[in-house]
VEXSE-313581 format. One line per field, with one value per residue: x, y, z of N, C-alpha, C in turn. Coordinates in steps of 0.2 Angstrom, whole numbers. Example, Ala and Ser with C-alpha at 12.3 -4.5 7.8 and 13.67 -1.06 7.14 Angstrom:
<sites>
n_u	(66_64)
n_v	(-28_-11)
n_w	(39_35)
ca_u	(62_68)
ca_v	(-22_-5)
ca_w	(39_36)
c_u	(66_64)
c_v	(-16_0)
c_w	(39_39)
</sites>
This chain:
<sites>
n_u	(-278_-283_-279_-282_-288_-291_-303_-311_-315_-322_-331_-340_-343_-354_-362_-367_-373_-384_-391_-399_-401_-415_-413_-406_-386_-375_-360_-347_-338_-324_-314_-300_-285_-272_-267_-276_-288_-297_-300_-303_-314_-322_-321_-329_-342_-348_-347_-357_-371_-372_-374_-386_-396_-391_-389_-382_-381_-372_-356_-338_-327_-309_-299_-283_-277_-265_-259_-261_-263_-265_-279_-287_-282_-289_-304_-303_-301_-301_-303_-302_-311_-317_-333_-339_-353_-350_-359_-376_-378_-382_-400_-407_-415_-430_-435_-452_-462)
n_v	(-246_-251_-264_-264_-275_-282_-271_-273_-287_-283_-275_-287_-295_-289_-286_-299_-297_-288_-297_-308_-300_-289_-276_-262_-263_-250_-244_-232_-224_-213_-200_-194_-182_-185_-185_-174_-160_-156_-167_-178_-173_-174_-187_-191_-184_-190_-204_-202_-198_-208_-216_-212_-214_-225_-236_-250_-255_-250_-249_-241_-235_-228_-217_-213_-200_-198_-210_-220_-216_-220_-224_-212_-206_-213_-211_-198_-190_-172_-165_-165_-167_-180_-188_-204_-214_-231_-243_-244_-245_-230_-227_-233_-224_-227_-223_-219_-222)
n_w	(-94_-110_-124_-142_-146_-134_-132_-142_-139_-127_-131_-139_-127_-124_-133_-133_-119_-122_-128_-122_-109_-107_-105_-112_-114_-110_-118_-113_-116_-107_-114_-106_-99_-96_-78_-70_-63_-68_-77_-65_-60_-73_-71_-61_-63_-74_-66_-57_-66_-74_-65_-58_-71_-79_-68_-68_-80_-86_-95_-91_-96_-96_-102_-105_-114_-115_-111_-123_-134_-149_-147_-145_-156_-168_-163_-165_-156_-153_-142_-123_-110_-117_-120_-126_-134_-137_-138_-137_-157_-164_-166_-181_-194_-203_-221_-224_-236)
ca_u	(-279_-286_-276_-288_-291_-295_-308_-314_-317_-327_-341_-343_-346_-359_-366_-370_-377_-389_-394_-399_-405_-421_-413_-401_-380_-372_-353_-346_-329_-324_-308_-295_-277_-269_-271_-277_-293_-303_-301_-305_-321_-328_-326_-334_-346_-350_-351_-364_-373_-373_-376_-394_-400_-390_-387_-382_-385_-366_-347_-337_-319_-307_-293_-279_-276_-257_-255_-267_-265_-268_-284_-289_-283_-293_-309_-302_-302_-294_-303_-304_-312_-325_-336_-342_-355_-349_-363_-378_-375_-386_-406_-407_-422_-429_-439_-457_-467)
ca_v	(-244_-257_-262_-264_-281_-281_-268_-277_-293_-281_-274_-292_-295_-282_-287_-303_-298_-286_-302_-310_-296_-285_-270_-261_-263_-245_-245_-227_-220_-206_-200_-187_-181_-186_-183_-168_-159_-158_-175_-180_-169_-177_-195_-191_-181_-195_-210_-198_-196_-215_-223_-211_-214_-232_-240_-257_-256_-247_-249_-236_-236_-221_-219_-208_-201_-200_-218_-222_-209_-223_-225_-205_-204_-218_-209_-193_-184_-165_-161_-169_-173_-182_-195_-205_-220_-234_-248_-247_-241_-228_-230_-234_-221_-228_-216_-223_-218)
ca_w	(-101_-113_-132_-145_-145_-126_-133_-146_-134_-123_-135_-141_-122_-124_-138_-131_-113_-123_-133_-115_-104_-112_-103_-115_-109_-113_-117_-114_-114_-107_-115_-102_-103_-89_-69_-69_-59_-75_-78_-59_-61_-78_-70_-55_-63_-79_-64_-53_-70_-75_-58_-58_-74_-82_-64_-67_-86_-91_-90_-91_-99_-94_-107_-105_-120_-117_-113_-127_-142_-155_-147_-146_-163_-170_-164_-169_-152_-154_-135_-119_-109_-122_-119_-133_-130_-140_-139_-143_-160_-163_-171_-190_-197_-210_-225_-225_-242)
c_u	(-280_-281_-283_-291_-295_-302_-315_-320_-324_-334_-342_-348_-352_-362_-370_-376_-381_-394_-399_-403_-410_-418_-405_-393_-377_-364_-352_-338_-326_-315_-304_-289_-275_-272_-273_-285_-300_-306_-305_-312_-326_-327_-329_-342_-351_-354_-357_-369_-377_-376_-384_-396_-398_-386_-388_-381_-378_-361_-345_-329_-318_-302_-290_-277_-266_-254_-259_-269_-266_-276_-288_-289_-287_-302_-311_-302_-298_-299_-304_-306_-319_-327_-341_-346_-355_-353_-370_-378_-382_-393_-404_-416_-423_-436_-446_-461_-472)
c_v	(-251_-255_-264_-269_-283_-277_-272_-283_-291_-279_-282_-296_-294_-284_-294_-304_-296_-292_-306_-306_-291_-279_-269_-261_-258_-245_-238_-227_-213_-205_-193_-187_-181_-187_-175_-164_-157_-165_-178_-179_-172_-184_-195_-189_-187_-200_-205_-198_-206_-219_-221_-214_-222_-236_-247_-260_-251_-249_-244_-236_-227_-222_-213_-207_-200_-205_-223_-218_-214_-222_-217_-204_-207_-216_-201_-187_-178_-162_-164_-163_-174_-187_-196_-212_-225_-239_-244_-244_-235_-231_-232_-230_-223_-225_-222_-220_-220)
c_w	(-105_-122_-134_-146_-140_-126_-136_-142_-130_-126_-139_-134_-122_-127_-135_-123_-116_-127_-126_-111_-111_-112_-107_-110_-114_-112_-120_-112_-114_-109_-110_-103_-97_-83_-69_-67_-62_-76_-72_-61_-67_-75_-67_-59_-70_-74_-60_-59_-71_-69_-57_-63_-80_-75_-65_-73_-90_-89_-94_-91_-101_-98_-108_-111_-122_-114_-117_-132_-146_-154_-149_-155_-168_-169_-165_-162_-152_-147_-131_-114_-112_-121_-126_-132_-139_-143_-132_-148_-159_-167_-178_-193_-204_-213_-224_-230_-243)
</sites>
């Protein structure tokens, strides 16, 4: 489990290898609650997913959220297991008139 600084550090990482490589780098985190066969089953099931369609071009931070309720709470999770992709941010649409 990562504190929030350690967090921090890493999407700065991020943000600099996208600056670098042309090919976007996704930063997701999958939030679970505990060991339990739910959990097991959305990692597996997220890296099978990622490794087809962002091989080589994501990391993937697992975050219990009972050794790591600040962070849960901070993104407001009330259900696991939620995955939320951190970077890159989303578009910016903008009105054209």
């Amino acid at each position: 489990m990562y504190t929030l600084y350690e967090l921090a550090l890493k999407t700065k990482h991020l943000r600099n290898a996208v600056k670098v490589s042309k090919q976007p780098v996704y930063l997701l985190r999958l939030y679970i609650a505990g060991i339990s066969i739910r959990s097991s089953r959305a990692i597996e099931n997220i890296k099978k997913i990622c490794e087809e369609y962002l091989k080589g071009c994501y990391e993937l931070e697992v975050i219990d959220i009972y050794q790591n309720p600040v962070l849960a709470k901070g993104e407001q999770i009330i259900a696991v297991p939620t995955l939320i992709k951190k970077f890159p941010p989303p578009l910016k649409n903008s009105l054209v008139i």
